[in-house]
C-alpha positions as YAML, in Angstrom:
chain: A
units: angstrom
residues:
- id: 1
  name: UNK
  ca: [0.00, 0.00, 0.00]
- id: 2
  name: UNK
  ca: [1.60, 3.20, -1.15]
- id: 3
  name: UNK
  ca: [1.42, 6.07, 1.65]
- id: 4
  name: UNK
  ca: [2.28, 9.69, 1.62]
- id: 5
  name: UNK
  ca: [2.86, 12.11, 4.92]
- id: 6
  name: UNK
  ca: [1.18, 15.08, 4.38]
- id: 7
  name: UNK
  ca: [1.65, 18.76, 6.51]
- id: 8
  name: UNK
  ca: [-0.40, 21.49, 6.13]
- id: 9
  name: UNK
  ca: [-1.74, 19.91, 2.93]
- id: 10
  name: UNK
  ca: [2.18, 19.57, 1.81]
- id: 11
  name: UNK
  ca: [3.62, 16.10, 0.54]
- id: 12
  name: UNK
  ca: [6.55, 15.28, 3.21]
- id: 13
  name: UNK
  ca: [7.58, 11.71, 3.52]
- id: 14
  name: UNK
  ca: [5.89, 8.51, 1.42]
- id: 15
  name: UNK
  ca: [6.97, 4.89, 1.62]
- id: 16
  name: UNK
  ca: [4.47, 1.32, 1.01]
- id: 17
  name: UNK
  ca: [3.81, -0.91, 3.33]
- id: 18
  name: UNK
  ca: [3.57, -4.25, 2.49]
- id: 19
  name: UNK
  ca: [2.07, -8.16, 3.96]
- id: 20
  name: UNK
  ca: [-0.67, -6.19, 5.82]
- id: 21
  name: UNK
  ca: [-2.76, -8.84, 7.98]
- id: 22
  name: UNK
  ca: [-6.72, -6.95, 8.13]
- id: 23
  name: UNK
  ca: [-7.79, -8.09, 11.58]
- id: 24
  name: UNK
  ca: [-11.28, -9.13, 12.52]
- id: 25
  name: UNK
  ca: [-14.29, -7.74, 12.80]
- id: 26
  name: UNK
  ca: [-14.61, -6.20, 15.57]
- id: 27
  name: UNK
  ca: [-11.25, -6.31, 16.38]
- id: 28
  name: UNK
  ca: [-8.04, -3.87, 16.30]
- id: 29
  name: UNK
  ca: [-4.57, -3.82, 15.10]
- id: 30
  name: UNK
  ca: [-1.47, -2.26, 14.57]
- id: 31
  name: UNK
  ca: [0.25, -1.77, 11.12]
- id: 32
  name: UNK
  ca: [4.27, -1.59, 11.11]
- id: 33
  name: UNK
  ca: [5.10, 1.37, 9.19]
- id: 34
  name: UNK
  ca: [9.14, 1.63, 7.74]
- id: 35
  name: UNK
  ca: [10.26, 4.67, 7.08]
- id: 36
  name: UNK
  ca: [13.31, 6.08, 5.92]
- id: 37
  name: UNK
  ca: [14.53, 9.37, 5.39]
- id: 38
  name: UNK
  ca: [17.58, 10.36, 3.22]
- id: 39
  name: UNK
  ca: [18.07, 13.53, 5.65]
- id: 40
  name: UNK
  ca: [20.79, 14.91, 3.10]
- id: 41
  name: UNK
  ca: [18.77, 15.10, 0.52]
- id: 42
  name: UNK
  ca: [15.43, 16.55, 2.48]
- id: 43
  name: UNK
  ca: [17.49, 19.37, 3.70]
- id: 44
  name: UNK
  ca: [18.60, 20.47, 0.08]
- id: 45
  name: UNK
  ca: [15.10, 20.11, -1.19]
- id: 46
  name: UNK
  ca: [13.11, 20.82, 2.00]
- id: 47
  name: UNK
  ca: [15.62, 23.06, 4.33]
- id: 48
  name: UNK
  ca: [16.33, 23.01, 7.84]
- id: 49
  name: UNK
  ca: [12.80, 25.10, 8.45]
- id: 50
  name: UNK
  ca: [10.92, 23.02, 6.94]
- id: 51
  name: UNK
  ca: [12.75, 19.73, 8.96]
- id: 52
  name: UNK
  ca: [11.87, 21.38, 12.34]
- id: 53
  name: UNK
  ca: [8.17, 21.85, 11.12]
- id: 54
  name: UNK
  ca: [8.17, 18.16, 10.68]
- id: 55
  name: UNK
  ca: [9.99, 17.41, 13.69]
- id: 56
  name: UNK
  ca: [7.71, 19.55, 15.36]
- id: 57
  name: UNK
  ca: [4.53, 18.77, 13.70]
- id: 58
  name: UNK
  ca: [5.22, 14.98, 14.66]
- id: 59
  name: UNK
  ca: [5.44, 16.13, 18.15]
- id: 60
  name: UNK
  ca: [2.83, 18.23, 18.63]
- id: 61
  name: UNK
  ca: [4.87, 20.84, 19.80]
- id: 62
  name: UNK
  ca: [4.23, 24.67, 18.31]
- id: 63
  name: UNK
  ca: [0.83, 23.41, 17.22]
- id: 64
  name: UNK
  ca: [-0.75, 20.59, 17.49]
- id: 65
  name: UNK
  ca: [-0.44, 16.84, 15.32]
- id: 66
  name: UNK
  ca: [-3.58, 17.43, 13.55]
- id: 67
  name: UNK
  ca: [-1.45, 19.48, 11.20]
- id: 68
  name: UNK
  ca: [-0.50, 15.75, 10.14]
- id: 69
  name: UNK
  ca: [-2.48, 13.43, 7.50]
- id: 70
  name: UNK
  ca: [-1.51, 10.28, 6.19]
- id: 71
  name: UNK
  ca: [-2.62, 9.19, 2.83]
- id: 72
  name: UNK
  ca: [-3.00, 6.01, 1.57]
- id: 73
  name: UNK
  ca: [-4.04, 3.84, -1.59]
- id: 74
  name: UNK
  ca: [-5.01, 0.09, -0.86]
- id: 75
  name: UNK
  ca: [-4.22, -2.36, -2.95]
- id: 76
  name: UNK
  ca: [-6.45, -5.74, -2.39]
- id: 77
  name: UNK
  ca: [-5.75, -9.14, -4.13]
- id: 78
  name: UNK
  ca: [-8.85, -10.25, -5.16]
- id: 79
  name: UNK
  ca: [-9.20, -13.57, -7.01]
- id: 80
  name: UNK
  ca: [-5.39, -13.52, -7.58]
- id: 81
  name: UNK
  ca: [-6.25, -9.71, -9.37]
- id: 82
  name: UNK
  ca: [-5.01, -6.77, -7.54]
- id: 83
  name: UNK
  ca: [-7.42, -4.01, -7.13]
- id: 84
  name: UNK
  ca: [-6.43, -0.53, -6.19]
- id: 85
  name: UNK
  ca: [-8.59, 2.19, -4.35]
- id: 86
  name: UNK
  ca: [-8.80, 5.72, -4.25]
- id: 87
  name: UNK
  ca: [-6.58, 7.26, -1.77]
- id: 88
  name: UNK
  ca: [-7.61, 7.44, 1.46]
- id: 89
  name: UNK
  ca: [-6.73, 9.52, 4.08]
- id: 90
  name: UNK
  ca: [-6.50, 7.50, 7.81]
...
């Protein structure tokens, strides 16, 4: 499943998550997320303001996490097809 990091509506950090197990119904899990940063190469695109924002923003320091969305776009296997939904944001 292919995610993005969004804050304040701008595109931060994406990655995809893969062998997702959907729990029950009723029922609750938790997802491993990897994620890597190249930190080099987010400073020359991003710079050091925009780093603490995200730093920050992760925090909930200087405002509050809900300046944070993640994205996503599922990907099912269905009948040995693989179907792929909008984007959704969790």
């Amino acid at each position: 499943m292919e995610w993005n990091l969004y804050i304040d509506d701008t595109p931060t950090i994406n990655g995809v998550m893969t062998n997702i197990t959907v729990p029950g119904v009723g029922q609750e899990t938790t997802i491993p997320m990897a994620i890597s940063l190249d930190l080099l190469q987010y400073l020359r695109g991003q710079g050091l303001e925009n780093l603490m924002n995200l730093a920050l923003a992760i925090g909930g320091r200087n405002g509050s996490s809900s300046r944070l969305s993640l994205r996503a776009r599922p990907t099912m296997e269905i009948f040995g097809f693989p179907i792929t939904s909008p984007e959704i944001t969790i």
